[in-house]
Each structure stands twice: as structure tokens, then as C-alpha cells.
Residue, then its C-alpha position, 0 to 999 in steps of 0.5 A: x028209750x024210756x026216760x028211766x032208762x036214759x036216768x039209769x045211763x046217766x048214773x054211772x057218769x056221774x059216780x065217774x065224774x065225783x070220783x074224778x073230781x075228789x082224785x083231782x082233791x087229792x092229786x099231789x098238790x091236794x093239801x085241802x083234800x088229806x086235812x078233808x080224810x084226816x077229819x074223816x079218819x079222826x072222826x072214825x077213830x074216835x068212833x072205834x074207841x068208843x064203841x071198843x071202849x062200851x063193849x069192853x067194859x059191858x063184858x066187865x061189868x057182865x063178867x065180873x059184877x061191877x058197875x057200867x063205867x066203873x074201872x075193873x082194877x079199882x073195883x073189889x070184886x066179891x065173886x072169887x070165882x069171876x076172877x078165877x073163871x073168866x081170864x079162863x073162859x076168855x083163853x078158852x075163846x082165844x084159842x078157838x079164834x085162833x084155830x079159826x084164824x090158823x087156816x088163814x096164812x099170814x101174820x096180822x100188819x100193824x101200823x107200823x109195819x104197813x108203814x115200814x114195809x107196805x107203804x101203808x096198806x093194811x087190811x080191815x078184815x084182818x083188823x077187825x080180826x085183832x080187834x075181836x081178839x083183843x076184845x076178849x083178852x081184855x074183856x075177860x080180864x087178861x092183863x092187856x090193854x085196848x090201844x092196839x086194837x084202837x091204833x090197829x082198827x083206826x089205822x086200817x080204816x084210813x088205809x082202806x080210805x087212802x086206797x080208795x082215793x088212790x093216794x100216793x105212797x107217802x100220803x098214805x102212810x100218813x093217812x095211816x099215822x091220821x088214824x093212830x093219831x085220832x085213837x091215841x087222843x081219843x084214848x087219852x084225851x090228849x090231842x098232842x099225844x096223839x099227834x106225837x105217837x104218830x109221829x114217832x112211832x106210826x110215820x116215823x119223822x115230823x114235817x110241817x107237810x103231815x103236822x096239819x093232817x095228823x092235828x086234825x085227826x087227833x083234835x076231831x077223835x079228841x072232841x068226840x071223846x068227851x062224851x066216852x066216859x071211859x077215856x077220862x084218864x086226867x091223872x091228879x099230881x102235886x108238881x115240885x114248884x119250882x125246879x131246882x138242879x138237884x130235881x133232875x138227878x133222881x129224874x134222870x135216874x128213874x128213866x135209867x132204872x125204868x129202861x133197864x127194867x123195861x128191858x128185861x120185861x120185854x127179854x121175859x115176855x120173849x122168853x116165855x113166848x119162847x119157851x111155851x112155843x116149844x112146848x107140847x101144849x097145844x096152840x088153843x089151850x095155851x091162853x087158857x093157861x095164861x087165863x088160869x095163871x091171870x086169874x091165880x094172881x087176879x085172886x091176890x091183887x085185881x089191880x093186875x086185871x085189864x089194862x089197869x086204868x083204876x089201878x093207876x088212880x088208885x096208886x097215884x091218888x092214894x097213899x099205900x105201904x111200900x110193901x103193897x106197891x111193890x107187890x101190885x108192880x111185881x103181880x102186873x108185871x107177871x100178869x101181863x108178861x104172862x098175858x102177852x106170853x101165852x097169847x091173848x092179843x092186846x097192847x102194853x100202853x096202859x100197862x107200862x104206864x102203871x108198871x112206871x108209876x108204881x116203880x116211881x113210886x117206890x123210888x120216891x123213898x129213897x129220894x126222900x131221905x137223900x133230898x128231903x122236901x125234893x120231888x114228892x110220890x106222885x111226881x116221881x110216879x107220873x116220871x117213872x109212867x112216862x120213862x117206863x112208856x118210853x122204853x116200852x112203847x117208843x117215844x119219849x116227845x109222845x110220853x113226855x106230851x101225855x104227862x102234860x096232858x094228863x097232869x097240866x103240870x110243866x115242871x113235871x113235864x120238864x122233869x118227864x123230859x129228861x127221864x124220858x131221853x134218859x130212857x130212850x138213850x139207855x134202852x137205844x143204847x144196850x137194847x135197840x127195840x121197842x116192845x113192838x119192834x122187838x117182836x119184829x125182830x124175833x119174827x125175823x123182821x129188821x124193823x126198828x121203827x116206821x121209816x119207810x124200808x118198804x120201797x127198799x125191799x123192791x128195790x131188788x137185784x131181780x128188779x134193776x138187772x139187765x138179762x141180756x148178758x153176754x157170755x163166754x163158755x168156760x172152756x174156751x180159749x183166750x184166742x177163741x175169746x179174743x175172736x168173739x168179744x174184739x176191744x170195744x164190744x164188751x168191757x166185761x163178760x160173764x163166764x158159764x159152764x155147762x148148763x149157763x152155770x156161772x163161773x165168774x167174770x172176765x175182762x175183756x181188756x184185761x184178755x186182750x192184754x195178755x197176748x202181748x205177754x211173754x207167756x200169755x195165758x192160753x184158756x179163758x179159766x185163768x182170767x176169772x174174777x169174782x168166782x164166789x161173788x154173785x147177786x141173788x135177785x131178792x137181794x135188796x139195793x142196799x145188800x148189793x151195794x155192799x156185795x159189789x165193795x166186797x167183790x171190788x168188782x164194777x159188775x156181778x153177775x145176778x143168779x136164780x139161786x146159790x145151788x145151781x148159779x144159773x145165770x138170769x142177768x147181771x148188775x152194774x155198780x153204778x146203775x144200782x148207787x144211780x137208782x137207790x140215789x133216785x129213790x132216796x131223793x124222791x123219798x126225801x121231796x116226798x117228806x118235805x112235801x117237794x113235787x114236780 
């Protein structure tokens, strides 16, 4: 055989053996080998912000005659009709995407959703999907910002590296955290930011295990983010000096006020979703509408147009009537309502950071006639964009860190603190969601955060019954009974009638028993328990759980569905406590980083 030949036999051992060798990086006690993926993902994420970043603002600049790298909600854009066409041209794309998309089947998963129910996996062709979509919504000047399309391309990127290293569930959903982490901090320039998003909204707890993989992503995607332009956000804000106790109270008061008009922000968004669900208007033409209703508000205000990162600098920087603030908050507040409602595709990020900032603003007057000399406008500002993020987004360490951050100001920060858990309690309290874990919840989705439920849901009455049940026909007798299961053969068996449908349960003592009656019960049908209580096989540890406390039965019997009961298996109470006991203990030595 020919040297090149023997060279083209060798080659296969060696992919092999490098692939050996990087799984034995990773194998669980890998530590180096997920900080080694986390760099690689920060770097990817901080890629994807920039390359989404430069398109975003080309289509702005094309689009609507501005300036490279000039933010479109500071500009004046002199060409009326820009403002008026392009959120329509935009919707009219969008919903040619999505009748594209509509012969797909299947909803998008976002990060947090892979990590609650998927064990981290995502799919890139599906990002990528989103992230053109977001693309244009923002790129034609819908109200909505880019952090989704970051988050959600970041994310699936490490998902696919995750997979390809064939790491175990808990380190790919960290990994998954890595990516939104880096595109966060890339975003901001804020690596703490990043980090914390991660960790409250992406995986769901904070451990010293993930704290080193989720920093070095978000410090590589923060350090390859100073070369975008389009990431610098540093926010200039007058701190109070020195706090005094009286400053926490209209802080605290701001974060109530912010959760509560979150809160109906996130009730409208809802509604309008609904209602346009439920009209005769067609799927693809609907973002035009929205686009012709951005643009008609656009035509009053162009601060309401994308995410809104010159609008933001313009009201924290410059001093305007209260009149005019108020009519910015109310024109972005519909624009992006509208935006999200009709259906273009984009994150609220950005836009709750500048609803919170105008509504603080506004507030700063009241503040000063009660506390003269106390917090200023633009403290006030950076407390209400944080508590406002804090009720929409989720997070309040997150939100609390990006004011940092941004401002390099800690008695603002501490001030941030305190509103930002105000705003958390209130919105926790009466409402329960997130902005996107309340789309989850009008899906049909339990979701309230990133917790991983995913192991739960397999976690199935299907998957933990045993099938070889033994089982008694519903005509029998109790003599014929007692002849066919003797004491000791069986403690239970289930009960079926014509066709294995189930009747119910008997206890074989319990038969036996009443022989020594004085008037014993001679047919089987007068010893039955549990006639009405069965497990479905899709019915997840925990709902069987509460099926066997409300049947106060050891054992129920699993059917294939509720019409015909069919008889499939049956469970007991206590080997189901045993395995959800088992799983609830490996997911906890998964998260503190315990092996073996």
C-alpha cells in the first residue's frame, strides 16, 4: 500500500484521538477544560454583538440618512417619510419571514427556556432565525432592542460547543449561561452585568462551581467590546454625595411605582397580543400595521425609534420640560408595546431602561419640593432605569451591577439596591413573572425562571411504572379472589373490567380478612379503593406525588388515557418519593460542583 494511502488511514485515528483527549478535558472533574469553552464562547459572544451591532446601525444609517455610529433615537431625521416607511417596509419583511418560518412547526427556545426544560440545548438554525428577525425589526426602527438576538445567538453557539464536547447536563447549561453572560457584557461594557444576568436569569443560582466559567466569558466579550463603538453606554449621573436615611425613601418608592407600571406594561403587551390574535387581520400583514403605528408615533417623537440608547443620553445628560418627558415615556411606552404586540421580534432591555429613566425623572420633581437638596434628576433617573429593569427583565443584583457599571457611582448603586428589591418584592408579590417568563405563562408554559424543571418533566408516571401488574377481573368473587392471590402473593392488586379497563384497587388482606366476617362480602366489586384516582403516563413526579396524598393510597394504577383507562402499569408511592429523592440530590451535587 502506498505511503499516501497508509497517511489517508492514519488520519481518522488521530481526529479520534484529539477528540479523546478534549472529552477527557471536560469529563467532570474538567474544570480547566469549561474555563478553556468559556473564553471560546465569550469570544463568540462578543463577535455576535459586533457584527449585529454594524449591520444594525448600516440599515439605520441607509434607512433613514444618518451618520455611521450616530445613535438613531438622538438623531433629527429630515426625511419624514424614513420615519413613516421604513417601520412599514420593515413589517412587510417580517411577515414574509414568518410565513417562511410558518411551515416550520415549533416555537423558537430561548435561553432560558433550554435551561429550564431542555437541559441547555438549543438550536442554531432556529437562532439564527431570530436573530434575522430581530435584525429587521430593529433595523427598520421597530421599538425594540438587540439583547435577544445577542443573548439567543450567544447562547446557541455555546449550546452547539456544549454538545460537541458532549458535556453533562449541568455544565451545559452553564455553558449556555457563558454565552449570555458574554453578550450582556459585550453589550454594556459591563462585565459584572453580564455575569449576573447569567446568573439570575440564564442558570438560575450563583455557585463558586459556575462563578469562574461565567467571569471569563463576560471579561473576553467585555475586552473584545471596546473596539465596537456601538457598545459604549457609560451613563454620566451626579451621585447625592453622601446618603442620608431620608434618600432611601423616594428610592424605594420609585422601585414600587416602576414594578407597578411594569406590571401593567407587561398586562398591555398581553392584551394587545391577544386581541390582534383574535382578529381577521392576517399573520404577515400584522407587523406592517405595527410598523405604520411606530412610524405615526416615530412622526411626533424619534426617540421612540429602536432600542433607544440616544434617547436614553439625551434625557439623562440634558435638562427638559416635564411636559416633554412625559410625552417621550408615554409615545415609547405604546411604540414598544405596539412593536412586541404586533410582532416584530426584539428584546425590551434597552427599552425598560429608558421607560425607568424618564419615570425617574419625572419623579425627581415631586422629590424636590418634599426633600429640597435631596436626590437630583439624574439620580433619580439611573434608580427608576434600574427598578424599571428589574420588574421587566428580572433581576435586581443584575440591574443593580449595570448602574454601577455604567455610572461608577455607589451611592447611587446602594440607592439602585434598594429600589431594585423593592421592585422585585412588589412585581414577585402581585404578578409572579418577568416579561419573558410571562410570555411563557400565556403560552401555556409554568416557567417562572431558569431552574432547571427540565429533568422533571421526564421524570414521567410512564417512565417509573412498573407494567407487569397483576390483576383481578371485575366480576369475580371474593372466594375466586382469595383462591387466586393467597396472603403473601400480593399486598395490592388492580381491579379491570372487560377489555383491561380499570376499576379500582384491591387489598389482598383486606380480602382475606373479611372471610371471617359474619356477613363477608361475596363479590370482589365491594373491596375497591381508588375508583376515580389513576396516574396518566405524562404526568410528571411531582403531580403523581400529590395524586397519591389525594388518593391516600400506596399504589395507583398508570392508564394510557382517562376515556378508555386501559391498564399500562402501575406505581408505587414510595418508589417515586425514592427517585425524585435521587434526582433532587444529584441536581444538587451537580450545582455545588459534588462528583462521584
Amino acid at each position: 500500500m502506498s505511503t499516501a494511502g497508509g497517511t489517508q488511514e492514519l488520519r481518522p485515528a488521530r481526529r479520534f484521538r484529539w477528540r479523546a483527549i478534549l472529552r477527557r478535558a471536560f469529563a467532570r472533574r474538567g474544570e480547566a477544560g469549561l474555563l478553556a469553552a468559556s473564553l471560546v464562547v465569550g469570544a463568540l459572544a462578543g463577535a455576535v454583538v459586533a457584527v449585529m451591532s454594524l449591520i444594525s446601525h448600516e440599515l439605520h444609517s441607509l434607512l433613514f440618512d444618518i451618520r455611521s455610529f450616530e445613535w438613531l433615537s438622538m438623531n433629527r431625521i429630515h426625511r419624514p417619510q424614513a420615519i413613516l416607511l421604513a417601520p412599514i417596509t420593515g413589517g412587510l419583511i417580517l411577515g414574509l419571514l414568518m410565513r417562511l418560518r410558518g411551515r416550520r412547526r415549533g416555537q423558537i427556545v430561548d435561553p432560558i427556556e433550554a435551561n429550564a426544560l431542555y437541559g441547555g440545548r438549543m438550536s442554531v438554525r432556529d437562532s439564527l432565525w431570530l436573530v434575522l428577525q430581530n435584525l429587521v425589526s430593529n433595523g427598520f426602527g421597530a421599538s425594540v432592542g438587540l439583547e435577544a438576538g445577542y443573548t439567543q445567538l450567544s447562547s446557541s453557539f455555546a449550546s452547539a460547543i456544549a454538545a460537541r464536547l458532549n458535556l453533562r447536563r449541568e455544565d451545559v447549561r452553564t455553558l449556555v449561561g457563558c454565552g449570555a453572560a458574554g453578550a450582556i457584557a459585550a453589550a454594556f461594557h459591563a462585565p459584572l452585568t453580564g455575569a449576573f444576568y447569567a446568573f439570575e436569569l440564564i442558570i438560575g443560582t450563583y455557585s463558586i462551581v459556575k462563578l469562574g466559567p461565567v467571569m471569563v466569558s463576560a471579561i473576553t466579550a467585555t475586552a473584545l467590546s471596546h473596539g465596537v463603538p456601538d457598545a459604549a453606554t457609560f451613563v454620566v449621573a451626579s451621585g447625592p454625595g453622601q446618603l442620608s436615611a431620608i434618600d432611601f425613601v423616594p428610592a424605594i418608592l420609585l422601585g414600587i411605582l416602576c414594578a407597578g407600571l411594569g406590571i401593567g406594561f407587561m398586562r398591555t403587551v398581553a392584551a394587545i397580543e391577544a386581541g390582534i390574535g383574535h382578529s381577521p387581520i392576517p399573520q404577515p400583514l400584522r407587523p406592517a400595521i405595527g410598523g405604520l403605528l411606530v412610524g405615526a408615533l416615530a412622526l411626533i417623537s424619534p426617540q421612540i425609534l429602536a432600542a433607544g440608547h440616544g434617547a436614553l443620553h439625551i434625557n439623562l445628560e440634558h435638562e427638559a420640560p416635564l411636559a416633554v418627558v412625559a410625552l417621550v415615556l408615554v409615545l415609547k411606552a405604546c411604540a414598544s408595546a405596539v412593536s412586541i404586540g404586533f410582532g416584530f421580534r426584539g428584546g425590551l432591555f434597552f427599552a425598560s431602561l429608558l421607560l425607568g429613566a424618564l419615570v425617574g425623572k419625572l419623579a425627581a420633581y415631586p422629590v424636590d419640593l418634599l426633600v429640597p437638596g435631596g436626590l437630583g434628576p439624574s439620580s433619580m433617573a439611573v434608580i427608576g432605569m434600574a427598578t424599571m429593569a428589574a420588574t421587566l427583565i428580572g433581576g435586581p443584583l443584575t440591574m443593580t451591577f449595570l448602574a454601577l457599571e455604567l455610572t461608577g457611582e455607589f451611592p447611587i448603586t446602594v440607592l439602585v439596591l434598594a429600589g431594585a428589591i423593592a421592585a422585585s418584592f412588589v412585581s414577585r408579590r402581585t404578578f409572579g413573572y418577568s416579561f419573558a417568563t410571562w410570555r411563557f405563562h400565556v403560552r401555556g408554559e409554568n416557567i417562572r425562571s431558569a431552574h432547571d424543571v427540565g429533568w422533571m418533566r421526564n421524570l414521567t408516571a410512564g417512565a417509573l411504572m412498573r407494567q407487569d401488574v397483576r390483576t383481578a377481573p371485575l366480576a369475580a368473587t371474593a372466594d375466586e379472589f382469595r383462591a387466586d392471590f393467597p396472603l403473601g402473593s400480593a399486598k395490592w392488586v388492580v381491579v379491570v373490567g372487560g377489555g383491561a379497563h380499570y376499576a379500582g384497587i384491591a387489598d389482598v388482606a383486606e380480602v382475606h380478612a373479611d372471610a371471617g366476617e359474619a356477613a363477608p362480602r361475596t363479590m370482589l366489586a365491594d373491596f375497591l379503593r381508588c375508583r376515580g384516582e389513576v396516574l396518566l403516563p405524562s404526568m410528571n413526579v411531582r403531580e403523581a406525588s400529590q395524586m397519591f396524598e389525594r388518593a391516600d393510597s400506596e399504589i395507583l394504577a398508570v392508564v394510557a388515557d382517562m376515556e378508555g383507562r386501559k391498564v399500562i402499569g402501575q406505581l408505587s408511592e414510595s418508589h417515586a418519593l425514592k427517585r425524585y429523592s435521587e434526582e433532587l440530590d444529584r441536581r444538587r451535587r451537580d450545582v455545588l460542583g459534588e462528583f462521584g
